[in-house]
N, C-alpha and C positions, 0 to 999 in steps of 0.2 A: 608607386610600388614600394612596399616596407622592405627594407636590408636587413642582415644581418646585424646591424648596429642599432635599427629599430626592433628586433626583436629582442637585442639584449637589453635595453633601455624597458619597454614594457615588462621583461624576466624581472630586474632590477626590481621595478616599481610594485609586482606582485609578490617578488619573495620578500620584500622588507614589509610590504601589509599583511601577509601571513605572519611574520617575523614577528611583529606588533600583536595581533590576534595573540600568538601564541603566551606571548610574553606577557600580557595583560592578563590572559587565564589565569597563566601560574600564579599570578599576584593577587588575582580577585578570589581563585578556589581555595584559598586558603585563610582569607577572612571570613571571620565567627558570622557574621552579617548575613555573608553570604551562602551558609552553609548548604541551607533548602535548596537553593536553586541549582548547586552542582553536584551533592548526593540526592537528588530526593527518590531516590528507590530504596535504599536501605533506611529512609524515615518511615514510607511504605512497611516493607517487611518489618516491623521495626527493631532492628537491629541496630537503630542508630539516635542517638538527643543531641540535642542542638549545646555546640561548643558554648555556646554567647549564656546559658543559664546561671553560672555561676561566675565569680572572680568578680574582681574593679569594674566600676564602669566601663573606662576604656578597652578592657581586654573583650569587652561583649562585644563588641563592635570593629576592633583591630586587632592584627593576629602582632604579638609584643616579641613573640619568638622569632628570631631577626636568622639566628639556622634553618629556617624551616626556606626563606627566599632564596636559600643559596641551591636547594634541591629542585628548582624550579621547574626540570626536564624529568621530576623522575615518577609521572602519572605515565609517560611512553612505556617504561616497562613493565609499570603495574600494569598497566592494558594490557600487556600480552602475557602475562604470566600462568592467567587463569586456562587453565586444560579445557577443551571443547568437551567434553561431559561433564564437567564443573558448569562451564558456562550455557549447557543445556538445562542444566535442573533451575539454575538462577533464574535466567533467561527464556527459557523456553526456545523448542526448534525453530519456531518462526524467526530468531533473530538469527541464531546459529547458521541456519542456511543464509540467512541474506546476508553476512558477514561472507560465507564462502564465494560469493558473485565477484567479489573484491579479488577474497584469493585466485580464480578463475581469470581473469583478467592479468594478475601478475604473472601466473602461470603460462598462460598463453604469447602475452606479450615481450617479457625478457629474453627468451632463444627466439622469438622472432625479429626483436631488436639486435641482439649481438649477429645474428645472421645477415640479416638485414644490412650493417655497419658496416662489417666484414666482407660482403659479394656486391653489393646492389648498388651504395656510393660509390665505392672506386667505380665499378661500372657506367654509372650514369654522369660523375664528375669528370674525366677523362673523356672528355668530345668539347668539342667548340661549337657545336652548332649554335646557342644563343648568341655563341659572342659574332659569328659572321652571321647572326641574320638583324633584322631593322628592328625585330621584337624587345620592347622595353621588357624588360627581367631584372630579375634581384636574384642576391649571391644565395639567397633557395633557390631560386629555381634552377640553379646550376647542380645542386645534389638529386634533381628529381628526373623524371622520365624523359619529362619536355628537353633535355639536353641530349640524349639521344636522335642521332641523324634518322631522319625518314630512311625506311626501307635496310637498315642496318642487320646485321646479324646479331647484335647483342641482343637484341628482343628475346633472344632466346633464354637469356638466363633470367629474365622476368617472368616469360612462361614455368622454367622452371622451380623459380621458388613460387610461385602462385600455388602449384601442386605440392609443396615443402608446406608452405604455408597454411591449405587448407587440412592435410593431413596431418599437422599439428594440431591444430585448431580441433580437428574432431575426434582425434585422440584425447586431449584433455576433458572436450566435454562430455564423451562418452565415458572417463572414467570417474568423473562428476557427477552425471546423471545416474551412475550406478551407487556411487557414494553415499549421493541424498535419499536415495531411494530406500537403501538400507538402514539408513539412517530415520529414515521415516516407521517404517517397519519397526524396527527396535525400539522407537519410542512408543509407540502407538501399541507393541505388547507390553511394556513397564510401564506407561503411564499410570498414575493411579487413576482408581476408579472414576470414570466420566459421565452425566448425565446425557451425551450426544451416541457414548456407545451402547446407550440400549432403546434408541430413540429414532423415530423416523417423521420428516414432515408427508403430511398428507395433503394435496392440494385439490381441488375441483371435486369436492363433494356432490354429489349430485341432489339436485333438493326433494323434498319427499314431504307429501303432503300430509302424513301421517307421525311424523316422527320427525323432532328436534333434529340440528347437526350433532348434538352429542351421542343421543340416543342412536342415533343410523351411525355414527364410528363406531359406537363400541359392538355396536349389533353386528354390522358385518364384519368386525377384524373377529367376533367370537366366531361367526360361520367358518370364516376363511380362513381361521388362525386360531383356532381352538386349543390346542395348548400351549400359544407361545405369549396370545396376548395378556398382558397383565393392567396396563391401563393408559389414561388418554388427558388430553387436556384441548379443548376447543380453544379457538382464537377469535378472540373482541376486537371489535373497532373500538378501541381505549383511546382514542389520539385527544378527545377535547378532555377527559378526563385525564392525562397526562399534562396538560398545562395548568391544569389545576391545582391538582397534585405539586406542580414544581412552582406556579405562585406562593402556595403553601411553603413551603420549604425554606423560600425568600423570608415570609413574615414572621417567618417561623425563629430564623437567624437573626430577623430587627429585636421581635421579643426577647430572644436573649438574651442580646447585648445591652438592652436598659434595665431586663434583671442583675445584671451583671454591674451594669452603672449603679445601679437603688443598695446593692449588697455593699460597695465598697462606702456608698454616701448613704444611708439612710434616715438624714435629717433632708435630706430632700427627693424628692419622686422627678425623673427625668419628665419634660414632655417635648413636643414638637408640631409645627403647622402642618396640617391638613392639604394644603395645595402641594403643586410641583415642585419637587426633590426637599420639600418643607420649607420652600423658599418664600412664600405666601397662604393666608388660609387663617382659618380659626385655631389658636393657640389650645391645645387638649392634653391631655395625660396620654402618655406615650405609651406605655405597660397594656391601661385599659383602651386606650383604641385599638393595639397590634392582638391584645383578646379579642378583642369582639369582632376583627376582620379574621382573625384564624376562626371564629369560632361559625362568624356565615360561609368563611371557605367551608369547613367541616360539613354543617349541613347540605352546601352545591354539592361537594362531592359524596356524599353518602346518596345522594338523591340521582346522583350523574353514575354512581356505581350502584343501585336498585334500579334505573331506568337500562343501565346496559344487561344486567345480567336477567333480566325478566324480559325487554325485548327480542323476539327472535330477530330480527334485523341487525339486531349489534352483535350476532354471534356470524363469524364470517364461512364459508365452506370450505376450511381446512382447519388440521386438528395434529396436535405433535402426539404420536402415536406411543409408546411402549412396549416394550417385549421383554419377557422371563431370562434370556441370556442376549448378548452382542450376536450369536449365529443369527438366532431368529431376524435381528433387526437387522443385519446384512442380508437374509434371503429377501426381508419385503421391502428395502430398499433398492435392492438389484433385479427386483421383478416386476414382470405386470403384473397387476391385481385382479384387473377386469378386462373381457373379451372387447368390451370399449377402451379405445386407447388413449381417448380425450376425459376419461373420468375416472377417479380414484390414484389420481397419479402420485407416488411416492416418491423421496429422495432420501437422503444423510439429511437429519436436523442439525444445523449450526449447533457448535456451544451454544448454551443461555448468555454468555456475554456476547457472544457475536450475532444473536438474531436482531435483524433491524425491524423492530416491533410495529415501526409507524406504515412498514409497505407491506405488511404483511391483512392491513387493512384494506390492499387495493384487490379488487376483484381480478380473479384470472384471468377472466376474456380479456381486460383492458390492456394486460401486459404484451399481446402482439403492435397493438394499435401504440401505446406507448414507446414499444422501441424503433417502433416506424418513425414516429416524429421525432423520437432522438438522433435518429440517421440523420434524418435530414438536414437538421439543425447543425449538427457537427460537420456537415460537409458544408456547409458556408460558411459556416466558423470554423473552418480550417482554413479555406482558401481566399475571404475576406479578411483575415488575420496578415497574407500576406503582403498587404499595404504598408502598414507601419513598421514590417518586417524590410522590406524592400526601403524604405527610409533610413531604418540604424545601418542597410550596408551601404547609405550612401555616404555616409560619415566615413569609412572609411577611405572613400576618396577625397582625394586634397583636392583634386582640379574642379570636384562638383562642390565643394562646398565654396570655395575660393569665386569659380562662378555665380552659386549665388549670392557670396557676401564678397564682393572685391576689397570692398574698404580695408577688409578682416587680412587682406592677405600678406602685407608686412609683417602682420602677429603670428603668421600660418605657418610661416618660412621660416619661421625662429626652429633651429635645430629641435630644442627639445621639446618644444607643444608640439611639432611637426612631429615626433617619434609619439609623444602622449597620446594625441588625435589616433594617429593608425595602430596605434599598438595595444591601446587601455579602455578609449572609449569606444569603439564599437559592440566590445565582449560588453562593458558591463550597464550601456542602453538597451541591448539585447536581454542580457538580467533581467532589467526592472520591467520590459513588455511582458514577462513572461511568469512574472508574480501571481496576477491575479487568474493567470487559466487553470492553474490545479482545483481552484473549489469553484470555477464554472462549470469544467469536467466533472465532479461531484455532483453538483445539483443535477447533471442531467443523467448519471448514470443510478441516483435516488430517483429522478422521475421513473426511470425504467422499472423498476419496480423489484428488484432483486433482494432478497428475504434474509440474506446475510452482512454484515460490514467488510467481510472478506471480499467477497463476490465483489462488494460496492469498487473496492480499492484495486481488486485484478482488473475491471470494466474501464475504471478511470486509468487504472496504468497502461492497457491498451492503447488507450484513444491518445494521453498523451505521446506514447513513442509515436505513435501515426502522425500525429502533428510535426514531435518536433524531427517526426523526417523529413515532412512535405514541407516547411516552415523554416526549421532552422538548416537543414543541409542539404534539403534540394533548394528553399530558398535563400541561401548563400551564396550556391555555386551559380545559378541563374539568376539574371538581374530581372525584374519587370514583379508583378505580381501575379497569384497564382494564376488567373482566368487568361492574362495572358501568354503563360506558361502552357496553358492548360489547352488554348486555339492554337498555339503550336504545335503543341503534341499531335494533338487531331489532324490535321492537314499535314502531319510526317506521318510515313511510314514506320512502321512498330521497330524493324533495326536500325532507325538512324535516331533514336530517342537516347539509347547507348551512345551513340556519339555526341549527340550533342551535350549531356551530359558529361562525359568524358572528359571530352577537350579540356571544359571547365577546372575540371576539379584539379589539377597541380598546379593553374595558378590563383588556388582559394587556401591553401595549405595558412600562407599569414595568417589570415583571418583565424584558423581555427584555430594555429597555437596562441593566441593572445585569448581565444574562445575558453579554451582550454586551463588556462592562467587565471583567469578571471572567474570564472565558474567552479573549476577542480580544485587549484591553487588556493587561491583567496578566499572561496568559498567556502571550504572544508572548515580554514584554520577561520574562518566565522560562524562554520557550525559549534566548535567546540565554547567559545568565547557565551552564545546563548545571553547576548546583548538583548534581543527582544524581552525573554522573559523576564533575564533580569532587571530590566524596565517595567516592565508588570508589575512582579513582584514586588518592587519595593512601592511603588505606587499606589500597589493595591495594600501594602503591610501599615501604610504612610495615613492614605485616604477612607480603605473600605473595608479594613480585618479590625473586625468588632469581638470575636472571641476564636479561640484554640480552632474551632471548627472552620473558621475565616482564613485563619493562615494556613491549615492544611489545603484547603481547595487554593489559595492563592501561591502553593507551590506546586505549580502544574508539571508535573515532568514530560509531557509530551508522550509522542510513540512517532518509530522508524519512519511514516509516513512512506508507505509502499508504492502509494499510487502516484506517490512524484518521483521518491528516490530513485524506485529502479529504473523506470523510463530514462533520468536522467546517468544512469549508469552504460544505459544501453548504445547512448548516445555516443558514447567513446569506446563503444566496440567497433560501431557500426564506423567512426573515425578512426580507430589503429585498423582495423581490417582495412577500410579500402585502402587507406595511403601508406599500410606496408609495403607495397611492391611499387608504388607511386611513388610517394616522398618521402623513405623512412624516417627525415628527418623531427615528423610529430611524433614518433614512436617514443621518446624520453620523455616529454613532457607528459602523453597518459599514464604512462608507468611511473612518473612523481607520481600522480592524482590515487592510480590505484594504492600504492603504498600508506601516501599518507591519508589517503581514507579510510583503509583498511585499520590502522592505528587508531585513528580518531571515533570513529564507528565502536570501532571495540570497546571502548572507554565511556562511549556515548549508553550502548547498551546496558551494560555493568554496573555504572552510577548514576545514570539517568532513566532513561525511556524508559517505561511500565505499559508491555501492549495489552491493549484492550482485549486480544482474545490471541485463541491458539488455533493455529487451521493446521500443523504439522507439517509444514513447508508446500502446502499445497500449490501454491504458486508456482512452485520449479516446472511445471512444463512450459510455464509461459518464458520464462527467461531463457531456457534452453531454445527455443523457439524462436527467442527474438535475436541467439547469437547467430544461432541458422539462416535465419533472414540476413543480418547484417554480413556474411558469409557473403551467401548468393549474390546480394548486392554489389558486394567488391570484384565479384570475377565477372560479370554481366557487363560493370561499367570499365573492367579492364578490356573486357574485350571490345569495346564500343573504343577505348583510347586507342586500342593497339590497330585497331580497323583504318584511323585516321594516320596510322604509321608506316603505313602499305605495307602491315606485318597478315596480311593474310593468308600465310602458309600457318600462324597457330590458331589459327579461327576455328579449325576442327575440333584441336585438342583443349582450347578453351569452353567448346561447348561442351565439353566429357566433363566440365569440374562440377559446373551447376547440378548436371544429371546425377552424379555421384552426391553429392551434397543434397540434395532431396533425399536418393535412396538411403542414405546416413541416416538423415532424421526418421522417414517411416520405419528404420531398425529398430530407433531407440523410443522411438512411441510404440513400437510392437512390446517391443522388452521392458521398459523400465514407467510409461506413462500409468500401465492399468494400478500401479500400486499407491496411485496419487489419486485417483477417481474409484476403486472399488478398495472394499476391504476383503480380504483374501479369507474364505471360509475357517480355510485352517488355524491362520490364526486367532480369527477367533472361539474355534471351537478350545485350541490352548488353551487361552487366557482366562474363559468361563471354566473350564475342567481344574485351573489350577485356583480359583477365588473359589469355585467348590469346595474344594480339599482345605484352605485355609479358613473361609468363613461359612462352614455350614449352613451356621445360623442366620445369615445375614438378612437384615428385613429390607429389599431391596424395592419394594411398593411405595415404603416410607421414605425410600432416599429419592426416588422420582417422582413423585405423589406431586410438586410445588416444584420441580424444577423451571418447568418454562409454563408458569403462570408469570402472566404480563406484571413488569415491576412496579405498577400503581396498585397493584394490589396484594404487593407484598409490604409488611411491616407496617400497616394499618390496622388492622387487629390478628394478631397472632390468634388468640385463642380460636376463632375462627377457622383459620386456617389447620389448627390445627384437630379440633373438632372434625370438619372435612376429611380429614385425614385418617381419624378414628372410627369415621362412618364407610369409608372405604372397605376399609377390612371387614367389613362388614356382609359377609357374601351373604343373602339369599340362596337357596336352593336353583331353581329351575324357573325361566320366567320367559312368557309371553309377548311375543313382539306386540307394539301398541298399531302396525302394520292392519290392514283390511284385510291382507289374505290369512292373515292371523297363521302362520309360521312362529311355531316358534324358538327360541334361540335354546338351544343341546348345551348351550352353557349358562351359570348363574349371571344374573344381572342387578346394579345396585337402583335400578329405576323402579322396583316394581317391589312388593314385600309377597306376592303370589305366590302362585308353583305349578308348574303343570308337569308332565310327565314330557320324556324327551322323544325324541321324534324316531316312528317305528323303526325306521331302516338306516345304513350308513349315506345310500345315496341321497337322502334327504338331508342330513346334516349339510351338506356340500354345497348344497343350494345359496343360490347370490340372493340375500337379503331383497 
């Protein structure tokens, strides 16, 4: 059982490796060398050249200025100095908001901790029950509940901050959720112009014997949408031409870098072997063989891009749709289209950077069947996972480990391995099992088949919080693994699973502050440091950056990684919630984590991360959601504790919290969720009345004409594209559907150069294609 003197011993050992972490930044972020790897967003925008271009040799590579180490601390304030509307237009809202999950956290956590400090210790310190019972304990467990006398009346002031507690808690994030919401709203009418707000995806086309998928979108959005549609873009199974395409790109980068060699030497012509990595093979000219393989790539894909765009098979049955203003594309996103409810189904299209182009190749049907077998699979990889999980918590017993290595057990007793063991290693075995589940959660929330990278990274952030509840805090507090967690549950009755749960959890509290320490602590201050990359980076700058283009891809600057961070954010709600009224004494260590990640984060956004796309803080309902849960959770498993405490005079008033806390969230999903999932007509009828009045003229066909055409077949021949473009505008008069009932379409069409006359009556126009 870890003491107070073992938990100070693992604090020790965590805040001197953050101490390190941090102190190593300040030294490395300010070497020439190192420059890419700790701004590389402002090389991005480019606002920024690399310090190392000019001066001595050694100033390229070492910073000389010896004042500049004495400021070592002073990236903390720059982080925060930039204003949240500053740091929206930089940043974009998606970071803004997940930066505020941090603030939310400090917010909630600090008057629950001084309160906490204030009632609940003296409270729970002032009893002897540990010290007159047989029960092994540590000078925690003396500050927590478990030192309260069975059947006591103090219980009372634990029901009552539990109600202190939760009514904090959902004032904060009610006035959070109305925040971001506003905040969403406000960006999304100043955004500038977007190709997703006049855009809509179409799924489940229905096939039609008579007519193309292009031909049958445009045909019935003209019946059905007569003056809003203005134009469309079908979707291709592009996936093998996509690898093509990027082998290209590979030899594309070898060719240049031996032109780049022949330029500087031209008394000699680079070559290179034939075989693997040119390790072996017939010795050739480098220039003309990396020709002649771009030049057979060229022909596979020209021939792989005429076999897709002339097979109907490779054209898939959906199509990103367009409309004349943002209103239009709001009403056919928010509506049925057809009296069939399984065909022509509409949404919001992703940004063009956030469409995940490769699942947009998978057939409709498949997607039910798809997330069927993704269930499946993640519920045995959740609860098969709890093996080796159930292993790192054996480490932290001394007498099991000493049991199975007796030999070991002189070196065990040794004071400080003895504090090392329980204090350091268990958190950070648990780490490393738990590296590789974010991109297993990936690959199977890709299999699912989800048509955005947003969508991908909310699905994976789900499944992760689900895990590391089932895994790391219910498999914490319970020893065995899950199945047989899980044949317990079952043969108990549904209110004694609270209890047995319960019990547990004040004396698991060690465990999580060294969890805590190791993960928040140590972890944070090695996110900043960005050790991985810059092991890349120079590897890659050392072994495989062959020109300008080489070292920009080899300074990756990453992105916020959603689908791991926030899960793991939630993880220390879901720990200051329940063990505030438990053990307030984890309460300081989350509130380090939130602090100094909330700083670190900042800084991280600012001068590194560059996301991939913009969703407008879509994600806030999940996050609110999952404080909600972790909420529920803490009073559910208080009253499963207090039940073993013969406190069942508050059993009533414990089950009024959950009930209110449900009713909570259905408030704030009534009020603040629809503005995360629809977009509110008004404003866009705003936004188009006021880009009216400013750009009359605006050729807004031309600006989405190519938006979300698949990126293989952009910047392979421009003129092309833009030819197409030209032929657009090209309206025909009046044209005849290629249809058998021969209807025909009351508006122009670019498929046909005919004309007929339009159809005699309105209720014919109206007609479903």
């Amino acid at each position: 059982m870890a003491t107070l003197n073992d938990i100070a011993v693992a604090a020790a050992i965590n805040i001197l490796t953050a101490c390190a972490f941090f102190v190593a930044f300040a030294i490395l972020r300010i070497q020439p060398v190192n420059d890419r790897v700790y701004f590389p967003k402002w090389y991005i925008k480019g606002l920024r050249s690399s310090p190392s271009s000019g001066g001595a040799l050694v100033s390229k590579f070492v910073n000389l200025d010896f004042r500049s180490y004495a400021k070592f601390l002073n990236w903390m304030p720059a982080a925060l100095q930039m204003p949240e509307p500053e740091l929206i237009d930089h940043a974009g809202l998606d970071s803004a908001a997940y930066l505020r999950i941090y603030l939310i956290g400090l917010k909630i956590f600090v008057p629950i901790a001084f309160v906490a400090f204030a009632v609940m210790v003296p409270v729970n310190w002032t009893n002897s029950t540990l010290k007159n019972s047989n029960v092994v304990f540590s000078n925690i467990d003396e500050l927590s509940i478990s030192n309260v006398p069975v059947g006591s009346s103090r219980f009372w002031t634990h029901l009552v901050m539990a109600y202190a507690f939760t009514l904090w808690t959902c004032y904060v994030l009610k006035r959070e959720y109305e925040k971001v919401a506003s905040m969403r709203l406000h960006f999304l009418a100043s955004d500038q112009r977007r190709a997703d707000q006049f855009t809509v995806l179409v799924r489940n086309v229905p096939p039609d014997p008579d007519e193309t998928v292009s031909q049958l979108v445009e045909h019935f959005f003209l019946v059905n949408h007569p003056d809003h549609y203005l134009t469309h873009q079908v979707v291709y199974n592009a996936n093998k031409l996509s690898k093509l395409v990027n082998e290209k790109k590979k030899l594309q980068n070898w060719l240049d870098y031996y032109q780049l060699k022949l330029s500087r030497n031209p008394s000699k012509r680079p070559s290179k072997k034939t075989g693997f990595l040119g390790l072996w093979g017939n010795r050739v000219d480098a220039i003309d063989f990396y020709t002649s393989e771009i030049e057979r790539l060229l022909k596979e894909i020209s021939s792989e891009r005429d076999k897709i765009t002339s097979n109907p098979k490779s054209i898939m049955p959906a199509a990103f749709v367009s409309f004349r203003t943002r209103w239009n594309a709001a009403v056919c996103a928010q509506t049925q289209q057809s009296r069939n409810p399984t065909i022509w189904l509409t949404e919001w299209a992703p940004e063009p950077r956030d469409v995940c182009w490769d699942n947009l190749a998978i057939p409709y049907v498949s997607l039910t069947i798809r997330r069927l077998v993704v269930a499946v699979a993640f519920f045995f990889l959740t609860f098969f996972f709890m093996i080796p999980i159930a292993f790192v918590q054996s480490l932290a017993n001394i007498e099991g480990i000493e049991k199975a290595v007796p030999f070991l057990k002189p070196v065990i007793e040794v004071k400080f391995i003895k504090s090392f063991i329980q204090g350091f290693l268990p958190g950070i075995a648990l780490k490393i099992f738990l590296i590789f589940l974010p991109t297993i959660l990936m690959i199977m929330s890709k299999f699912e088949g989800f048509n955005s990278i947003s969508a991908l990274e909310r699905r994976s952030a789900t499944r992760y919080y689900i895990f590391q509840f089932v895994n790391v805090f219910l498999g914490s507090i319970i020893t065995g693994t899950a199945f047989q967690q899980l044949d317990k549950f079952i043969h108990q009755s549904a209110n004694e699973i609270p209890k047995t749960i319960g019990v547990s959890i004040p004396m698991k509290a060690t465990f999580f502050i060294t969890y805590i320490m190791v993960d928040g602590w140590a972890g944070v201050a090695g996110e900043i440091l960005r050790l991985k990359p810059l092991i890349i980076y120079h590897l890659k700058n050392f072994l495989l950056v062959k020109t300008e283009k080489d070292r920009e891809e080899a300074m990756d600057p990453g992105t916020l990684g959603f689908n791991t961070g926030e899960p793991q954010i939630q993880l220390y709600f879901l720990l200051g919630l329940v063990y505030a009224v438990v053990s307030p004494i984890l309460l300081p260590f989350i509130i380090v984590f939130f602090g100094l990640a909330y700083v670190v984060y900042r800084h991280q956004i600012i001068n590194v991360y560059n996301q991939e796309y913009e969703s407008a803080a879509a994600f806030w309902p999940d996050v609110h959601g999952r404080i909600i849960t972790a909420l529920i959770v803490s009073q559910l498993l208080l009253m499963g504790l207090l039940s073993t405490k013969e406190a069942a005079q508050s059993t009533p008033l414990l089950i009024t919290l959950p009930v209110l806390t449900i009713w909570f969230h259905r408030f704030c999903k009534g009020c603040y969720e629809p503005a995360f999932i629809r977009y509110p007509l008004q404003e866009a009828m705003m936004k188009d009345t006021l880009e009216r009045a400013r750009e009359p003229n605006l050729n807004l066909k031309g600006f989405l004409q190519n938006a979300y055409i698949h990126p293989v077949f952009k910047g392979e021949d421009d003129s092309e594209n833009e030819a197409a473009a030209e032929e657009c505008e090209k309206e025909p008069a009046v044209v005849p559907t290629k249809r058998q009932s021969r209807r025909n379409t009351p508006l122009p069409s670019k498929y046909s150069g005919s004309s007929s006359s339009s159809l005699p009556d309105d209720t014919q126009k109206m007609l479903r294609p």
